[in-house]
N, C-alpha and C positions, 0 to 999 in steps of 0.2 A: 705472353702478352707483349704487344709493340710499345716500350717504352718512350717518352718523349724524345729522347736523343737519339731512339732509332727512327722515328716517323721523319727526325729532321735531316738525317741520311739517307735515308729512303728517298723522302721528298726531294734533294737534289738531283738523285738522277730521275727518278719516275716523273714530277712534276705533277701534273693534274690530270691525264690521258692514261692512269693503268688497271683503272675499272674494266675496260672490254679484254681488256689482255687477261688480266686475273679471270676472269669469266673465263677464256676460251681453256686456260689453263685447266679451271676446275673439271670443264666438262669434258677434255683432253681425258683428265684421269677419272672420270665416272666418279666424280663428287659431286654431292646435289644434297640439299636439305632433305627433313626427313619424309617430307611430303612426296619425297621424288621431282624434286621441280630445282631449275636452276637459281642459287641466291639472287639475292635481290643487290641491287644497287647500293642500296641503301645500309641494309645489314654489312655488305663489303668493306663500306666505307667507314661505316661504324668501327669493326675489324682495324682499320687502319689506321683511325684514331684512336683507339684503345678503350674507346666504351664499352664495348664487346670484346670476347675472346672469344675463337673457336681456331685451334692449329692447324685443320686443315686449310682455312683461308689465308692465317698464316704463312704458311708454307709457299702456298703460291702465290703469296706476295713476294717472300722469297726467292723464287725462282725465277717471277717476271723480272724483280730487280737484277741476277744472276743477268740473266739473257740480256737486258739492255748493256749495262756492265759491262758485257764481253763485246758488244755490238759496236761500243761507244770506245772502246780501245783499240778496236779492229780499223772503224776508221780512223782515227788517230795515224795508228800506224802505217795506212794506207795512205795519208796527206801527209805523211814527216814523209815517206818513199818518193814522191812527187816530183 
């Protein structure tokens, strides 16, 4: 479960735009409700405020974070070279 201290970590670097990334993510790795259908918005965000649990969305909250993280020191590092 996303604890509050981690959504406010989170939340620095994702901000408000990591719903469609988490989406692409899930369906990247053929995770999908049990419907067979892609989560919803809604449920996601749930997930990330910590109303809901489910580790697979987890995860690729996780990794969306991972990947901006590494995007966002890339440039850095790219503007200190400059």
């Amino acid at each position: 479960m996303i604890t509050k201290t981690d959504r406010r970590k989170l939340k620095r670097v994702l901000k408000n735009s990591y719903i469609s990334e988490v989406l692409a993510e899930l369906s990247e790795n053929k995770v999908f409700n049990k419907k067979g259908n892609p989560f919803s918005v809604g449920y996601i965000s749930n997930v990330f405020n910590g109303i809901k649990e489910d580790f697979r969305i987890q995860e690729a909250i996780l990794e969306v974070y991972k990947k901006r993280k590494l995007k966002k020191k890339k440039l850095f590092f790219l503007y200190i070279s400059i």
